[in-house]
N, C-alpha and C positions, 0 to 999 in steps of 0.2 A: 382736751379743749372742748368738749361737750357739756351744755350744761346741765345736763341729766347725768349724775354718778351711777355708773353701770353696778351689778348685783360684784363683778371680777373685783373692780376699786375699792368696793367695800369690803370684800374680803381680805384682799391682800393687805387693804390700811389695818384692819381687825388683825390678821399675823404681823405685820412687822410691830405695831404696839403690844399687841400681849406676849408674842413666842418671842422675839426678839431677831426677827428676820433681818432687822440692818446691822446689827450687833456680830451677826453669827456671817453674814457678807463680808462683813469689813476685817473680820478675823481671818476668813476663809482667802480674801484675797491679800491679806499682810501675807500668809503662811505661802501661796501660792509665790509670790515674790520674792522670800526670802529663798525659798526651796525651786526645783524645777517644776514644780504641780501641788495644786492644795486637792482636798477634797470637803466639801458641805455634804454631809450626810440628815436628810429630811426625817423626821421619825412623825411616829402617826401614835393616835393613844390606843388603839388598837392590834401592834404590831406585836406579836409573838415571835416570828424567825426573820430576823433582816437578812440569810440566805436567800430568799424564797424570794422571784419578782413580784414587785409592786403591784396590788390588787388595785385597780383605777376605779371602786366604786361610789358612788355620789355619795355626800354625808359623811364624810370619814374625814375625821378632825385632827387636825394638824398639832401636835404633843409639842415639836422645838425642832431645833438644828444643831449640829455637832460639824466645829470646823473640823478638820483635822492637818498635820502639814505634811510632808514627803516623806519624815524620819517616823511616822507613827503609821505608813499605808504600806503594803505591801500587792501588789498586781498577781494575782493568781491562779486565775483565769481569761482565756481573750478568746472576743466571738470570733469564731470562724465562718459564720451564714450570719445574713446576706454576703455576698461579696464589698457592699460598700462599709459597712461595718468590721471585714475581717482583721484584726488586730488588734482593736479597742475593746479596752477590758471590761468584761463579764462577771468578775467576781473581787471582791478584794477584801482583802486581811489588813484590821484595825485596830493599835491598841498600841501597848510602850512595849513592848516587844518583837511587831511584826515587821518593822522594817527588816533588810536582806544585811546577810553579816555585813559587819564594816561602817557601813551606814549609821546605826545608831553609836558604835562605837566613837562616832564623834561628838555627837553631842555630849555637853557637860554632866557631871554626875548629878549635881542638884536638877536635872530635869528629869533624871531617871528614878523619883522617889517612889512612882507606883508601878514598878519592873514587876512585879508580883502580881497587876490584874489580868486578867484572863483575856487573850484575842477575839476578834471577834468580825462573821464573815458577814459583810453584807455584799447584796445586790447590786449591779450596776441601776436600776429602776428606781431605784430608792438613793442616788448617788447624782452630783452635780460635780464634774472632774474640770478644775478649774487650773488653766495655765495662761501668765500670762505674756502677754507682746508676742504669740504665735500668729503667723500671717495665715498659713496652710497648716489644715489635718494632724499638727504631732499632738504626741500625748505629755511633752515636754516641753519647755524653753530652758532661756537661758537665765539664771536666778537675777534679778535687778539687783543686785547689790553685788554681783560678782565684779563690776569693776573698781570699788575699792577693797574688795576682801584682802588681793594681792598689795596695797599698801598700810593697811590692817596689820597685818602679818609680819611685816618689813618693819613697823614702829611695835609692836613686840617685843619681836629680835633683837632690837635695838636697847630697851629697854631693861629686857633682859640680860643681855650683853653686861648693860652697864651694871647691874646691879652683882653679878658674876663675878666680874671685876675689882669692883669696891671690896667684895669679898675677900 
């Protein structure tokens, strides 16, 4: 409401038109809904180890964003210090094969065409862990679409059935 545009408004309009900041949001929280937690990973054009926390120095120009969703994150790390932070995760493994067994085993095979890139750890610093319709503190919800999955699944069966049948 100001009608002096602050140096922040200019910046931020300057990344969401060039990096694609509302692109890389609106991905980030589709995946966070479909799954129990998305993850926006921030990259800088600077970065050489996204293990490594976040360097906060002035002038350091913002490269893009990377959504990611549940089936491509894996948690690998969780702080233990401060106490308020104890169990929120520290580190995380990211790529088409770092989800925990099981997990990726569901998704379809045509999503799995780049099972041959290499994992890769970054930083919670460097990390926006995104869930949504939590009231309090988890690192998870409930998926929004979890309450048609189970009649998803039910017209399927059904489906299939019949086609079983006709057989």
């Amino acid at each position: 409401g100001d009608a002096v545009e602050s140096e922040f408004d200019k910046q931020i309009k300057m990344i969401a038109k060039e990096k694609g900041l509302l692109a890389a949001l609106h991905s980030a929280d589709v995946q966070a809904g479909i799954g129990e937690f998305g993850l926006l990973v921030v990259l800088f054009e600077d970065d050489t180890d996204l293990a490594a926390p976040l360097n906060f120095k002035k002038g350091r120009k913002v490269a893009g964003f990377r959504a990611y969703s549940q089936h491509e994150i894996q948690i690998t790390k969780t702080l233990t210090s401060p106490a308020w932070k104890s169990g929120m995760p520290e580190e995380y493994l990211i790529g088409p094969r770092a989800a925990p067994a099981g997990v990726s085993g569901a998704m379809p095979a045509t999503l799995s065409v780049s099972a041959d890139l290499p994992n890769t750890r970054v930083h919670y610093s460097r990390c926006v862990h995104i869930v949504d319709g939590v009231i309090s503190g988890g690192l998870v919800a409930i998926p929004r679409l979890l309450p048609v999955a189970g009649p998803i699944q039910d017209i399927q069966k059904i489906l299939g059935g019949s086609a079983h049948a006709m057989w």
